[in-house]
C-alpha positions, 0 to 999 in steps of 0.5 A: 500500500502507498503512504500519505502524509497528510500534513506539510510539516517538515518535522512530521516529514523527517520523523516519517522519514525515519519509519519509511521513505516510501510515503508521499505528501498532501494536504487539504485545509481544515478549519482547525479552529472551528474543530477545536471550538465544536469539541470544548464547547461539548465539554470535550478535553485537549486528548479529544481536540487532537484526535478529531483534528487528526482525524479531520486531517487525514479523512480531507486527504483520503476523500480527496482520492479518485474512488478507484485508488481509495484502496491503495493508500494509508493517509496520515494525519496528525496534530500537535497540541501544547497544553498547560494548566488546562490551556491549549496553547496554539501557535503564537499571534505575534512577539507579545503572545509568544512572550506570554506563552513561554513565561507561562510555560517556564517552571511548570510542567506541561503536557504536548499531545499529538493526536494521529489518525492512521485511514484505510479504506477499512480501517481508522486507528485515531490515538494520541501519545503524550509527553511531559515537558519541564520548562527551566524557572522563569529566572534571569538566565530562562528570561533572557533566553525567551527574550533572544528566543522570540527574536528569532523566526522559530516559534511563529509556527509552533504550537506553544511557541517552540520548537524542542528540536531547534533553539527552543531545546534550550528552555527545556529541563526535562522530558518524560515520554516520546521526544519525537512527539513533542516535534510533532509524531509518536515515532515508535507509536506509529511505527507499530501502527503501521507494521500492523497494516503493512504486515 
């Protein structure tokens, strides 16, 4: 079977990369913010918002396929959420809002959830892998670091305003679980997903 990477992240692309090479990209727009509005508004939780995102994600792609090539493919789609103290935190609006997001983060522990959908014309594996993330104390050191941080172009794209694979790995104490889930895929997770289908 071929393999979709529905999304046109170059860290989702690397990460895969590292499963297979055989897999090719494509990506259709969602409205992510009205998907995440839809599942708190019914009282749903972070975990909930990141399977329907993936899920939303990977069937825009499988449903774009000609209908006679349905059965051919795997699509993979996936979305990365950062949350703390309850929060989902998105990609920052601008310096100030990344400003907020990284002090917010600093000397706490935060969890990065990534929600992945793994679709077939048969199948639909939708799960999520967390991993706990402790940001530095908001000391002088970490403060300075946040300010040289947001000068550079890194967290404008990121969920929570780094990316722990770049600069950003220098605002981090700790990480407990999946490293490659906090860039954006459950390395390992998905990896036994997909042996499962490919077998």
């Amino acid at each position: 079977m071929k393999i979709i990477l529905a999304s046109k992240s170059p860290r989702r692309k690397e990460i895969l990369s590292l499963i297979t090479t055989d897999f090719e990209i494509r990506s259709e727009d969602v409205d992510e913010r009205a998907i995440e509005d839809d599942v708190l508004g019914a009282g749903g939780s972070a975990d909930e918002v990141q399977k329907q995102l993936a899920l939303k994600k990977a069937e825009a792609v499988f449903n774009a396929l000609p209908d006679g090539q349905k059965d051919e493919y795997i699509v993979i789609g996936a979305d990365t959420s950062v949350v703390c103290d309850g929060q989902i935190l998105g990609k920052p609006a601008d310096k100030a809002d990344a400003r907020r997001m990284l002090t917010m983060l600093s000397g706490k522990t935060h969890e990065v959830i990534t929600g992945v959908c793994v679709k077939t014309s048969r199948t639909e594996d939708v799960f999520t892998d967390t991993t706990k993330v402790r940001f530095g104390d908001l000391d002088k050191y970490q403060t300075d670091l946040i300010e040289r941080y947001i000068n550079t172009d890194e967290p404008y794209d990121k969920a929570g305003a780094y990316g722990i694979q770049q600069g950003g790995a220098l605002l981090v104490e700790t990480v407990e679980g999946d490293y490659f889930n906090v860039v954006g895929l459950p390395a390992r997770k998905l990896s036994q997903v997909l042996d499962k289908l490919l077998m």
